[in-house]
C-alpha positions in Angstrom: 41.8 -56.0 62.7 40.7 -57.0 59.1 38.1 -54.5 58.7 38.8 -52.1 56.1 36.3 -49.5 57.3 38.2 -49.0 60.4 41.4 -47.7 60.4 44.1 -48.0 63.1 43.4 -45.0 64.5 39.7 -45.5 64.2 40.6 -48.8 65.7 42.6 -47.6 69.0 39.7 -45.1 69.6 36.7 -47.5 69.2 38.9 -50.4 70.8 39.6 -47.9 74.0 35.7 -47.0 74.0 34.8 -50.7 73.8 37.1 -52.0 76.4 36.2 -48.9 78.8 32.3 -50.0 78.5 33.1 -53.4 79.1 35.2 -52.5 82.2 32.3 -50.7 83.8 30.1 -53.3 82.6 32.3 -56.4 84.0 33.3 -53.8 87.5 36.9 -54.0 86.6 39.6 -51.8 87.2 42.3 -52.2 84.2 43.5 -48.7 83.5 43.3 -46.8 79.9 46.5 -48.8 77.5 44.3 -52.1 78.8 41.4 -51.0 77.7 42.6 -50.1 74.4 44.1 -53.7 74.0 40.8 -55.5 75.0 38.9 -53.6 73.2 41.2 -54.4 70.4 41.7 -57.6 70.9 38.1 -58.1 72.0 36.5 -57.0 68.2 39.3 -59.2 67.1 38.0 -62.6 68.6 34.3 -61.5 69.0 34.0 -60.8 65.2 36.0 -64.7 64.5 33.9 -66.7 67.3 30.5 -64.6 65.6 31.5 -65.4 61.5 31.4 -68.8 62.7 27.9 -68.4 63.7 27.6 -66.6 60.1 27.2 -63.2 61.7 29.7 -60.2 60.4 29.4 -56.6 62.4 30.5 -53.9 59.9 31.6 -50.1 60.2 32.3 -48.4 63.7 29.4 -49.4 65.3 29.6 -52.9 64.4 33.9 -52.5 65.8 32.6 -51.2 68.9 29.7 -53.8 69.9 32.5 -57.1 68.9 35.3 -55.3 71.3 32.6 -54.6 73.8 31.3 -58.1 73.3 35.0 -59.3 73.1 36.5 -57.4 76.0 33.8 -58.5 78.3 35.0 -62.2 77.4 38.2 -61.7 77.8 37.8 -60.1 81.6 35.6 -63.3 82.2 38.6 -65.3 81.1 41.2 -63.5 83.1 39.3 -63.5 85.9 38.5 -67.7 85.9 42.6 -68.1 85.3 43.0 -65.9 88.4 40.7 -67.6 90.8 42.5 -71.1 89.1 45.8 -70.4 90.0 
């Protein structure tokens, strides 16, 4: 969560929104503290894998499509370790 336009609170809102869109995009079923933590964690790792491509989302709008874009990976991941194991 490096970006200074978006606070914590800012980020817990915008990380909940994010990872509630990308559970009824993916049809999951994860419950509200999960979707704050994808969402979260989501903008987190979409905004790294997307600088290496030289692309940088600013501002809320820009938090909320990298946790959308990032929670929607990270169901896709959770859900290949499931079926795996």
């Amino acid at each position: 969560m490096d970006n200074p336009q978006v606070g914590w609170i800012g980020a817990i809102i915008i990380g909940g929104l994010a990872g509630w869109l990308a559970e009824m995009f993916m049809k999951s079923d994860m419950g509200i503290l999960m979707n704050i933590i994808l969402g979260i964690v989501g903008a987190a790792v979409a905004n790294l894998v997307l600088s290496m491509f030289g692309v940088v989302l600013g501002g809320w709008i820009g938090y909320l499509i990298a946790g959308f874009i990032g929670a929607c990976i990270l169901i896709a991941l959770g859900r290949m370790l499931k079926r795996s194991a």
